[in-house]
LORO-693654 format. One record per residue (C-alpha): residue number from 1; residue in one letter; x, y, z. Coordinates in pm, 1 decimal. Layout:
<doses>
{filo: NUM | miza: A | px: X | py: Y | pz: Z}
...
</doses>
This chain:
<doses>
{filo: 1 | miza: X | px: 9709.5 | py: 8900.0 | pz: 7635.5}
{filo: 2 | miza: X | px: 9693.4 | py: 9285.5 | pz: 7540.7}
{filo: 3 | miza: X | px: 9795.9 | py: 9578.3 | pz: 7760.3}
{filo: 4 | miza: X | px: 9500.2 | py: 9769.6 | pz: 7857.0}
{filo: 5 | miza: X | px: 9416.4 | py: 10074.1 | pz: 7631.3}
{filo: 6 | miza: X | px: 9532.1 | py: 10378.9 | pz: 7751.0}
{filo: 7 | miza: X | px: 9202.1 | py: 10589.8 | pz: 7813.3}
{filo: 8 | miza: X | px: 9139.7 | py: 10285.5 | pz: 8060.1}
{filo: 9 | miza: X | px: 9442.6 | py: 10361.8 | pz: 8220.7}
{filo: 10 | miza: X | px: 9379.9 | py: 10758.2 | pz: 8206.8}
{filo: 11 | miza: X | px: 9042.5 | py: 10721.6 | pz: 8350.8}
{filo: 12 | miza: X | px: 9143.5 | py: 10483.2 | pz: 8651.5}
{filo: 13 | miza: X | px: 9385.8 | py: 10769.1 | pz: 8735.2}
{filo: 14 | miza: X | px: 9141.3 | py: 11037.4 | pz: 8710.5}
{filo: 15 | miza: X | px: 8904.3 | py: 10845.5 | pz: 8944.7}
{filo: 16 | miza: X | px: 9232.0 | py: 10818.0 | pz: 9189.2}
{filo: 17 | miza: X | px: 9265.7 | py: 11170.6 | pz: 9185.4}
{filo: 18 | miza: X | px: 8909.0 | py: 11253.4 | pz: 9204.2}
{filo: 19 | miza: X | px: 8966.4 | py: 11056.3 | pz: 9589.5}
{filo: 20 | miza: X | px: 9239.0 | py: 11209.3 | pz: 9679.7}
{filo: 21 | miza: X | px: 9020.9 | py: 11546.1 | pz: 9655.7}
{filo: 22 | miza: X | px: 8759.1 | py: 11418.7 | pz: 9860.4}
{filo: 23 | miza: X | px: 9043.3 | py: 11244.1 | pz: 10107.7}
{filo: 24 | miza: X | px: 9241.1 | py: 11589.1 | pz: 10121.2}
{filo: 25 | miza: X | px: 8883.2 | py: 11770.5 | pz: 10179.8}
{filo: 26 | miza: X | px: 8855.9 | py: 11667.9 | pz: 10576.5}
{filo: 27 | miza: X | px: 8818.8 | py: 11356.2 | pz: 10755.7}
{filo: 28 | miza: X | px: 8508.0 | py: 11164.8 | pz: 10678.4}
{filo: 29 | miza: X | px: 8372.9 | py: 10934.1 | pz: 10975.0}
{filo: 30 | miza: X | px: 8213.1 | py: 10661.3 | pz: 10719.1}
{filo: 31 | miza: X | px: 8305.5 | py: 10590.9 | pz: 10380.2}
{filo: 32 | miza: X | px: 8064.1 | py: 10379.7 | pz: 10125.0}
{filo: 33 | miza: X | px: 8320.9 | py: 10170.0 | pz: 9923.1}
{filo: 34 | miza: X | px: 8362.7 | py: 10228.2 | pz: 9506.0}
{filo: 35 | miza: X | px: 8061.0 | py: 10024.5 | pz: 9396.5}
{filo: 36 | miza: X | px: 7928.6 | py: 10221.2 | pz: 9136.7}
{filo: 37 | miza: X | px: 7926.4 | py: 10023.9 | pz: 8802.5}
{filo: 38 | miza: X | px: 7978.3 | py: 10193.4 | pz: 8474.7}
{filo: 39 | miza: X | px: 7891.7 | py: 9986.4 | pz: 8140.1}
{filo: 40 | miza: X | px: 8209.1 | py: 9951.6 | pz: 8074.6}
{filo: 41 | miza: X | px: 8303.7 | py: 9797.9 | pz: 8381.7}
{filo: 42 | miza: X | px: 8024.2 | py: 9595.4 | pz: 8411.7}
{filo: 43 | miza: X | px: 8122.7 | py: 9421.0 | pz: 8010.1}
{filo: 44 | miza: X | px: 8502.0 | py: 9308.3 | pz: 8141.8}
{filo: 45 | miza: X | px: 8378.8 | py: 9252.7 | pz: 8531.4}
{filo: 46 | miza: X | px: 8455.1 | py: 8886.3 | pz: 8646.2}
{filo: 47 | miza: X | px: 8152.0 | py: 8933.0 | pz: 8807.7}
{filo: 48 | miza: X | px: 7798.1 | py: 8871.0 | pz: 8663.1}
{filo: 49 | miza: X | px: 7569.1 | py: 9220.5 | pz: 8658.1}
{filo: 50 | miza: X | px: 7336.6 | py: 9076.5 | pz: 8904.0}
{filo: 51 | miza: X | px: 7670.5 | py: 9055.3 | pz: 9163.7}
{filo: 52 | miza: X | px: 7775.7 | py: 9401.5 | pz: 9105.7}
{filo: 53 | miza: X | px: 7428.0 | py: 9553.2 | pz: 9177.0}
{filo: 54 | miza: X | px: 7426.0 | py: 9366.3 | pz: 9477.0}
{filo: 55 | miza: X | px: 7759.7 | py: 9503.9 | pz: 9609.7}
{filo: 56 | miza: X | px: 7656.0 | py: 9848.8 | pz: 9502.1}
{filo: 57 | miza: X | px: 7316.2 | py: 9770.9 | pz: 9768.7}
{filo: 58 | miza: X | px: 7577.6 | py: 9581.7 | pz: 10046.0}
{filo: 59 | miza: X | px: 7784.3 | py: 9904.2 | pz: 10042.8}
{filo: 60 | miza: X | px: 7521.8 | py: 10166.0 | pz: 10092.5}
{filo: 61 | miza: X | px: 7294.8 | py: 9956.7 | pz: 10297.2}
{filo: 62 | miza: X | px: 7578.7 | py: 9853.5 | pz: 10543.9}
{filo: 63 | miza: X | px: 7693.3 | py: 10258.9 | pz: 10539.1}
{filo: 64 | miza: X | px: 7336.7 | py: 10326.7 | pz: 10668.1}
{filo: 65 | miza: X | px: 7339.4 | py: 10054.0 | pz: 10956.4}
{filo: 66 | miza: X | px: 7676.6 | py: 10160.9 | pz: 11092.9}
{filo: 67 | miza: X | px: 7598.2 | py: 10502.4 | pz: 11084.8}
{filo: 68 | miza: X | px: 7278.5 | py: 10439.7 | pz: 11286.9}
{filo: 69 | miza: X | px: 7545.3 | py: 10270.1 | pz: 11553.0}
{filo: 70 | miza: X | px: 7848.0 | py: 10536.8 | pz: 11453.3}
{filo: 71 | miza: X | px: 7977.5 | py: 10788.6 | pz: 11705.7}
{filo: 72 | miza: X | px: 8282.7 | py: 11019.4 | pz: 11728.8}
{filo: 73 | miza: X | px: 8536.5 | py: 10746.6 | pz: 11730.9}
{filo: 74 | miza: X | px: 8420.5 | py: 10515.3 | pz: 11484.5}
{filo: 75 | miza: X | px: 8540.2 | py: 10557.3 | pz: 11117.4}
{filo: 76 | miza: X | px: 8452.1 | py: 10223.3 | pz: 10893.7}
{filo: 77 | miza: X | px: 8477.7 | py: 10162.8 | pz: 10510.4}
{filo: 78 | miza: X | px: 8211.8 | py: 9978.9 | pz: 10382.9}
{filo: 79 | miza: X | px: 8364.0 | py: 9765.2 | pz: 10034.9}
{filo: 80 | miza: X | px: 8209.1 | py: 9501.1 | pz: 9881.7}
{filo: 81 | miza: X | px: 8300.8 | py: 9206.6 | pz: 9612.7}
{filo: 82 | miza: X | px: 8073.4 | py: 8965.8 | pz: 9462.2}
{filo: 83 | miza: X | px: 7875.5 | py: 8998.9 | pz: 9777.2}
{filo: 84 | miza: X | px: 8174.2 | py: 8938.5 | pz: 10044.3}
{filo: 85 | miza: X | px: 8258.2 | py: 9215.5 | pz: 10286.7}
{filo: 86 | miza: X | px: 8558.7 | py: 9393.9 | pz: 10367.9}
{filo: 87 | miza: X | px: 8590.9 | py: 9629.8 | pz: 10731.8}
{filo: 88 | miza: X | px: 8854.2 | py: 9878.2 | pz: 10732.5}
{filo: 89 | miza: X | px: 8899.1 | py: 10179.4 | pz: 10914.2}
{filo: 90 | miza: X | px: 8906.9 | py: 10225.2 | pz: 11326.4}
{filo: 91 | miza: X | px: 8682.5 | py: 10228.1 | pz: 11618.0}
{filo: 92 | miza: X | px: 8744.1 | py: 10308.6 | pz: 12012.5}
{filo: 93 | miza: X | px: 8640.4 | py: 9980.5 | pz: 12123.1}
{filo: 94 | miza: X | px: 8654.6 | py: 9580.7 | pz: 12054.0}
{filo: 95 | miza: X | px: 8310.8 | py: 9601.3 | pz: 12128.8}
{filo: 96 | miza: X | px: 8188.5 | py: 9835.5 | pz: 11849.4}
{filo: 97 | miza: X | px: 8435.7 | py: 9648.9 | pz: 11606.3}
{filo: 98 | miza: X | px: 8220.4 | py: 9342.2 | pz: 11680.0}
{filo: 99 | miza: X | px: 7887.5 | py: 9585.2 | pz: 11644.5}
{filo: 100 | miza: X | px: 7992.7 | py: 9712.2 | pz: 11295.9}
{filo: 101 | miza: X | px: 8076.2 | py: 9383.7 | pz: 11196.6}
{filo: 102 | miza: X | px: 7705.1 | py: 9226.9 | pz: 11329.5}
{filo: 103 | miza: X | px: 7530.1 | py: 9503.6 | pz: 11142.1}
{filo: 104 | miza: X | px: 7670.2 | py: 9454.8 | pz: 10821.0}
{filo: 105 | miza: X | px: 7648.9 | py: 9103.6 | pz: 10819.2}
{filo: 106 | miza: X | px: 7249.5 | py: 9143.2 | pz: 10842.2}
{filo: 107 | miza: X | px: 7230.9 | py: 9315.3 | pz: 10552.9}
{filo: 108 | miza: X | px: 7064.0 | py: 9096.6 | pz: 10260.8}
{filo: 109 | miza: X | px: 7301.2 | py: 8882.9 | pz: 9994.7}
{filo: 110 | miza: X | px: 7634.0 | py: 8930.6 | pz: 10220.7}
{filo: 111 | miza: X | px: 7774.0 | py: 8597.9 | pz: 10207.9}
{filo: 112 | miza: X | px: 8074.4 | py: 8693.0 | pz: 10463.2}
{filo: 113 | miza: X | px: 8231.0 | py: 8964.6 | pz: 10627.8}
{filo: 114 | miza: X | px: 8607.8 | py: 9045.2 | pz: 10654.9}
{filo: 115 | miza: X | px: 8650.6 | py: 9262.9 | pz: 10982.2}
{filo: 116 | miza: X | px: 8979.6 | py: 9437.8 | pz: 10939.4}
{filo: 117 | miza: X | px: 8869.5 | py: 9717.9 | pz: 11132.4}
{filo: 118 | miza: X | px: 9141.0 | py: 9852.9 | pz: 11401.2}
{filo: 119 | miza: X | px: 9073.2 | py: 9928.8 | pz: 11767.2}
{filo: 120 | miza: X | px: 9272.5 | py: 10287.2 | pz: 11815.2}
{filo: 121 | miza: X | px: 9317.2 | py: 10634.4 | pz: 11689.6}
{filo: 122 | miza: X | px: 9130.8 | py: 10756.1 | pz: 11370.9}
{filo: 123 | miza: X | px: 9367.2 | py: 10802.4 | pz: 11049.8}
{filo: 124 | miza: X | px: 9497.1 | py: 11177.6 | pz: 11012.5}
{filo: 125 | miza: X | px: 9453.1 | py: 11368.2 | pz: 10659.2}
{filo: 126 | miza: X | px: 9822.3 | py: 11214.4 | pz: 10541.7}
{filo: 127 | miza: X | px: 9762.4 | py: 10869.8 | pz: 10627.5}
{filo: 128 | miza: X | px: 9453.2 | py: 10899.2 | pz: 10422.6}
{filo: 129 | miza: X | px: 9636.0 | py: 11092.3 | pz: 10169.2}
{filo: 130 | miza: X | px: 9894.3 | py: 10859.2 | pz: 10167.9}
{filo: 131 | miza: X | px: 9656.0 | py: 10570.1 | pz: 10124.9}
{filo: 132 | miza: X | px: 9484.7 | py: 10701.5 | pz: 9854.6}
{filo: 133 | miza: X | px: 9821.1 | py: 10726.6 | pz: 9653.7}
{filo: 134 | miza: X | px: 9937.6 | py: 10374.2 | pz: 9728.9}
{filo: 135 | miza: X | px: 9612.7 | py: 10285.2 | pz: 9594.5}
{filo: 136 | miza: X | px: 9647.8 | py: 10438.9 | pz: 9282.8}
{filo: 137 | miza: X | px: 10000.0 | py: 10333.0 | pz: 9256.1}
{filo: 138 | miza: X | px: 9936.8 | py: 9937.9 | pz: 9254.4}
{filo: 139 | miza: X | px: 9609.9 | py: 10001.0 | pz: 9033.3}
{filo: 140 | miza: X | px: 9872.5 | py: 10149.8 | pz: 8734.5}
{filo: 141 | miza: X | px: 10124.0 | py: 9881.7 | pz: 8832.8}
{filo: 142 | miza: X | px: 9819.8 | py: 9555.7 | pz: 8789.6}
{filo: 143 | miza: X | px: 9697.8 | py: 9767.9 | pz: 8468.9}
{filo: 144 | miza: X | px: 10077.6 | py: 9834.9 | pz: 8316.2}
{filo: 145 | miza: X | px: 10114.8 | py: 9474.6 | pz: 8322.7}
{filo: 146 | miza: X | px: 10054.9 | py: 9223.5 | pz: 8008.1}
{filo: 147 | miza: X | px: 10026.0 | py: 8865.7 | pz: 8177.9}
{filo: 148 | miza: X | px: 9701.9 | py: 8947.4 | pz: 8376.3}
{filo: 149 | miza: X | px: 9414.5 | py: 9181.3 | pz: 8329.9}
{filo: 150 | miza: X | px: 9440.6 | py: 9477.4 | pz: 8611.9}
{filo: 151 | miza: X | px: 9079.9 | py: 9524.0 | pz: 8688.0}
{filo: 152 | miza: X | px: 9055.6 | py: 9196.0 | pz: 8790.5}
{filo: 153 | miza: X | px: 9125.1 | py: 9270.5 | pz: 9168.3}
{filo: 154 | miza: X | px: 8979.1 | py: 9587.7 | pz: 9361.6}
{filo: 155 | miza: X | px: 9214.6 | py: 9743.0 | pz: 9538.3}
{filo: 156 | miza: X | px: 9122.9 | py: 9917.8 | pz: 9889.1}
{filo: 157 | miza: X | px: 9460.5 | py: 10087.2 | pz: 10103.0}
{filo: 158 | miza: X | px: 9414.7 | py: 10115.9 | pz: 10534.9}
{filo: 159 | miza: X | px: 9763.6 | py: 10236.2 | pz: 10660.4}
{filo: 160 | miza: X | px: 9978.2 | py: 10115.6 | pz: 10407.0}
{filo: 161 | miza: X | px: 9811.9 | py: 9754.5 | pz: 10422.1}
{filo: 162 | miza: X | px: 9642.7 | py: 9682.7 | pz: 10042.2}
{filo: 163 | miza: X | px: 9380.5 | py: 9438.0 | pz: 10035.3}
{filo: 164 | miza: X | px: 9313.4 | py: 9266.8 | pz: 9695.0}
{filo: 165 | miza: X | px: 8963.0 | py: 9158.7 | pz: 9601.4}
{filo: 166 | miza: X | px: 8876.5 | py: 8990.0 | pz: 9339.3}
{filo: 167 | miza: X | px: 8809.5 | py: 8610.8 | pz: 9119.7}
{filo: 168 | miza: X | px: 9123.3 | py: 8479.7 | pz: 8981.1}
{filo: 169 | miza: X | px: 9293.7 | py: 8191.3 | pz: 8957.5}
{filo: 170 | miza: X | px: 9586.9 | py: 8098.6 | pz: 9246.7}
{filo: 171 | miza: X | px: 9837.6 | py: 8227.8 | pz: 8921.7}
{filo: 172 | miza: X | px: 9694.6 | py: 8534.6 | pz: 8895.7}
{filo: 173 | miza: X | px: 9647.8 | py: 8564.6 | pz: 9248.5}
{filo: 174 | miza: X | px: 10024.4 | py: 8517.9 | pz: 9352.4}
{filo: 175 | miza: X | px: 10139.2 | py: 8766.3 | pz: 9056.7}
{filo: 176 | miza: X | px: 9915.0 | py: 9053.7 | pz: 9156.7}
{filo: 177 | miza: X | px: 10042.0 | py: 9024.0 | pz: 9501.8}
{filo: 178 | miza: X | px: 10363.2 | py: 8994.7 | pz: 9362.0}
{filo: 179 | miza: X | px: 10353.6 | py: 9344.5 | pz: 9181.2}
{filo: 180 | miza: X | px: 10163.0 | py: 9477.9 | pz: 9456.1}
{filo: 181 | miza: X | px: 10481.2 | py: 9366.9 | pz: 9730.5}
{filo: 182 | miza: X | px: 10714.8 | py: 9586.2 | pz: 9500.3}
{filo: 183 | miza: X | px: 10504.1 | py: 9917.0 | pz: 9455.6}
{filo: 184 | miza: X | px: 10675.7 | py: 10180.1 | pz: 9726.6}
{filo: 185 | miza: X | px: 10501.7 | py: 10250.2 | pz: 10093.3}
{filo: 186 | miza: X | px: 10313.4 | py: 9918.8 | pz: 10064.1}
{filo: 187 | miza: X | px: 10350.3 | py: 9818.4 | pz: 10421.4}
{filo: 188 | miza: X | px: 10160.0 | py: 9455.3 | pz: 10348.5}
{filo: 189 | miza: X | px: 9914.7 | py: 9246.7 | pz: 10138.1}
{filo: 190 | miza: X | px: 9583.4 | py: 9079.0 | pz: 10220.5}
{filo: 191 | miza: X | px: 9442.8 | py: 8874.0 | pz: 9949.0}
{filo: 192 | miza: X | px: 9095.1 | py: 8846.5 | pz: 9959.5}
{filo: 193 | miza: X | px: 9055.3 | py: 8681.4 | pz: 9680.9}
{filo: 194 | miza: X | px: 8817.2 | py: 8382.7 | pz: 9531.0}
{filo: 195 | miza: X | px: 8982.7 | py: 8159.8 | pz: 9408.6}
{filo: 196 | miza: X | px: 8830.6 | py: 7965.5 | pz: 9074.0}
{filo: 197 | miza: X | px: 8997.0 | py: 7730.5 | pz: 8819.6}
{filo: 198 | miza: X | px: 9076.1 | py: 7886.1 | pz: 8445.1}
{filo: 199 | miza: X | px: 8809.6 | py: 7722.9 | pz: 8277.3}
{filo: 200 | miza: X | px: 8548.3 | py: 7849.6 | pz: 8528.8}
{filo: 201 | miza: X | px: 8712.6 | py: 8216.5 | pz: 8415.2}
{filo: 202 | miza: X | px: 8688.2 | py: 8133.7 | pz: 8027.6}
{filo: 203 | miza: X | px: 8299.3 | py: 8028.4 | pz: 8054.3}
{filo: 204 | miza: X | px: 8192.7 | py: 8314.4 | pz: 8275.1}
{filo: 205 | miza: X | px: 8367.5 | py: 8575.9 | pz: 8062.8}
{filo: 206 | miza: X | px: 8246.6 | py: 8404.5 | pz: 7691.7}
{filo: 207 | miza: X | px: 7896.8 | py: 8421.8 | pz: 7821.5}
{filo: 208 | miza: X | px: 7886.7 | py: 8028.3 | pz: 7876.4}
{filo: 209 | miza: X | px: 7801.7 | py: 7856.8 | pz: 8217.6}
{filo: 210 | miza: X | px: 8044.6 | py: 7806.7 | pz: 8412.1}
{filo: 211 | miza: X | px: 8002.6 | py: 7486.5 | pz: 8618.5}
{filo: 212 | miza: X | px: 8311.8 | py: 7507.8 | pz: 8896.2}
{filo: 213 | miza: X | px: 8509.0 | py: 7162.0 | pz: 8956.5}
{filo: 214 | miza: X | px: 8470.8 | py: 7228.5 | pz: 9357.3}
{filo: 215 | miza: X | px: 8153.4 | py: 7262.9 | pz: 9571.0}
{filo: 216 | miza: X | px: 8005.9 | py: 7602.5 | pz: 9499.3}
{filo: 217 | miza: X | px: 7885.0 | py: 7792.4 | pz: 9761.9}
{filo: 218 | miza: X | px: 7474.3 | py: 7872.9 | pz: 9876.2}
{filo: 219 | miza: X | px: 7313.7 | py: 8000.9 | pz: 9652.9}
{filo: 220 | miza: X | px: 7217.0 | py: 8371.3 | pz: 9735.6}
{filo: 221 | miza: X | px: 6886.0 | py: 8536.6 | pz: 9808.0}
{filo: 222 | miza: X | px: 6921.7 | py: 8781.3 | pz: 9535.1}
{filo: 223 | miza: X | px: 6634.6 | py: 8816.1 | pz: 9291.5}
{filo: 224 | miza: X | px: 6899.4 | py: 8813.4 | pz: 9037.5}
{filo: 225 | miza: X | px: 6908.9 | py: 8447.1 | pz: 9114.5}
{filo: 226 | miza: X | px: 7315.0 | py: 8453.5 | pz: 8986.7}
{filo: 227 | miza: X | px: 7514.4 | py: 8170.2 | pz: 9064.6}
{filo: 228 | miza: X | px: 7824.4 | py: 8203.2 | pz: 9260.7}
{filo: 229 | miza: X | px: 8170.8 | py: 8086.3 | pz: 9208.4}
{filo: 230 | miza: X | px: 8333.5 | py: 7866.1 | pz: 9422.6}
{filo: 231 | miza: X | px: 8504.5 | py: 7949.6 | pz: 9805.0}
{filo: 232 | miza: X | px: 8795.2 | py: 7786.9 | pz: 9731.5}
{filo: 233 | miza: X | px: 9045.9 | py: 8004.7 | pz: 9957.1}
{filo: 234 | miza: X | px: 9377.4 | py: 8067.4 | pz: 9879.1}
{filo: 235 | miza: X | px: 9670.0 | py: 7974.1 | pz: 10054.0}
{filo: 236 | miza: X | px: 9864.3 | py: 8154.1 | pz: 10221.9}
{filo: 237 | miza: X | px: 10243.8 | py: 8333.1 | pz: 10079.1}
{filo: 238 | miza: X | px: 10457.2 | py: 8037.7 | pz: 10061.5}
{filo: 239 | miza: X | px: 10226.0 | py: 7761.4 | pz: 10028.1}
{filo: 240 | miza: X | px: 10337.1 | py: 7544.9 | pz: 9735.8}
{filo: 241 | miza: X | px: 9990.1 | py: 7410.0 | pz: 9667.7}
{filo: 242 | miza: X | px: 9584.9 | py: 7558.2 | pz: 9645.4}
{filo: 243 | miza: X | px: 9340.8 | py: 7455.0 | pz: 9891.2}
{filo: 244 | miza: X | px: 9156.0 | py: 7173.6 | pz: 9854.5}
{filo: 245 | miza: X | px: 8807.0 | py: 7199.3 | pz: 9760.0}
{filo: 246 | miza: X | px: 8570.4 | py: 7214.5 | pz: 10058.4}
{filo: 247 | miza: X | px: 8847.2 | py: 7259.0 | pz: 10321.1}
{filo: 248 | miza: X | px: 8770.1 | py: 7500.3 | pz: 10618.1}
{filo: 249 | miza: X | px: 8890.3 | py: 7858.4 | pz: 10610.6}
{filo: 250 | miza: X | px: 9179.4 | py: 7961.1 | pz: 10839.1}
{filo: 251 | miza: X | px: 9119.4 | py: 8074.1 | pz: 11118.1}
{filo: 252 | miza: X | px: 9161.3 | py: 8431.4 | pz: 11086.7}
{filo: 253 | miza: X | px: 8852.7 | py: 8410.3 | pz: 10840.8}
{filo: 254 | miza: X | px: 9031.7 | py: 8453.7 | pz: 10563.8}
{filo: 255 | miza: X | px: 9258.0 | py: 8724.6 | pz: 10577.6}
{filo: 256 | miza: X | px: 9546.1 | py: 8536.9 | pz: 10442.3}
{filo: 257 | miza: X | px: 9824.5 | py: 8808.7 | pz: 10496.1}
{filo: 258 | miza: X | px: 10153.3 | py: 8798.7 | pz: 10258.5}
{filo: 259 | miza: X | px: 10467.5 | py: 9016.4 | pz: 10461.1}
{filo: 260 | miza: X | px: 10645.0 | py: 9260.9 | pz: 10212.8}
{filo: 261 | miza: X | px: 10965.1 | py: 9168.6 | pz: 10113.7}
</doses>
């Protein structure tokens, strides 16, 4: 496997500093997640094209319904991955954590939704600072390394807590949260990550079908009529084996959190 070219590299870090602009600009009380899709992207994207339209539609559609719910103390990120939905951010009440996470699930194509929205005080200009660094941080350290492709996993920062999104297999999986547990003021990992088998991978990035070994999930209402891969979760830090195919998600739906060393 190659290293990933160097204007790659230079224009992930431009885009990091481009947020930490906006982030160092004043505090924003709802944030759309980074679904815009550039050609490029969309060519070595695990996802099909029809998938990353969609998430680009989840994320400003499900901006639009918590902002018609939104009041001084609630402050939500809106990111979404091959139609699955992560919540980040803080609100002043369980109750309106459970009302952004009700809207947002309405919205068309969203297959599930990942509340990891806080009940408490609103981030300050460092911690969002500071997030936006940490972010940029682990995207360099996935792209500086040779045994698995960086841009595989979207990388979103609340606090000091990285979530990783993404299809990969459980090896890939492990290593990025490997390399994520070593970058500095990484406070924890949550891998939100689908988990597929190698040869599902090599077909969906050659252009063939890929026809998953486990039971795929519903099909979604998009027009684009794209099939899914698998929800085969994976397991959580420590486990020596995957999932099995078809087994029930944990019980905190998903969130499968891996401590820092």
């Amino acid at each position: 496997m190659t290293r990933t070219p160097t204007l790659q590299r230079i224009a992930f870090a431009l885009t990091a500093s481009a947020a930490l602009v906006t982030a160092l600009g004043g505090c924003v009380p709802l944030v759309v997640g980074a679904g815009a899709v550039g050609a490029g992207m969309v060519a070595t994207d695990r996802r099909s094209s029809g998938a990353q339209l969609d998430d680009t539609t989840i994320e400003v559609r499900g901006a639009a319904r918590i902002r018609d719910i939104a009041n001084d103390n609630m402050n939500v990120t809106v990111i979404s991955y091959n139609r699955q939905v992560l919540l980040v951010g803080t609100v002043g009440s369980e109750a309106d954590r459970k009302r952004a996470e009700d809207v947002v699930a309405k919205v068309d194509n969203v297959r599930k939704v990942f509340n990891e929205v806080a009940v408490g005080q609103g981030s300050n200009i460092t911690d969002r600072s500071n997030d936006t660094f940490i972010t940029s941080k682990v995207k360099a350290s996935l792209l500086d390394q040779n045994d698995i492709f960086g841009n595989t996993f979207k990388v979103t920062t609340e606090r000091g807590i990285v979530y990783l999104m993404g299809i990969a297999t459980a090896q890939e999986a492990d290593r990025a949260t490997e390399i994520t547990r070593g970058v500095d003021g990484v406070r924890k990992v949550v891998r939100l990550v689908e988990v597929v088998s190698p040869e599902y991978i090599k077909a969906a990035t050659s252009g063939g079908t890929a026809t998953p070994s486990s039971s795929s999930s519903p099909a979604s209402s998009s027009s684009s009529r794209v099939p899914l891969p698998p929800m085969e979760p994976l397991p959580p830090a420590g486990s020596s084996a995957p999932a099995a195919p078809g087994s029930a998600p944990p019980a905190d739906g998903g969130a499968y959190t891996s401590p820092v060393r």
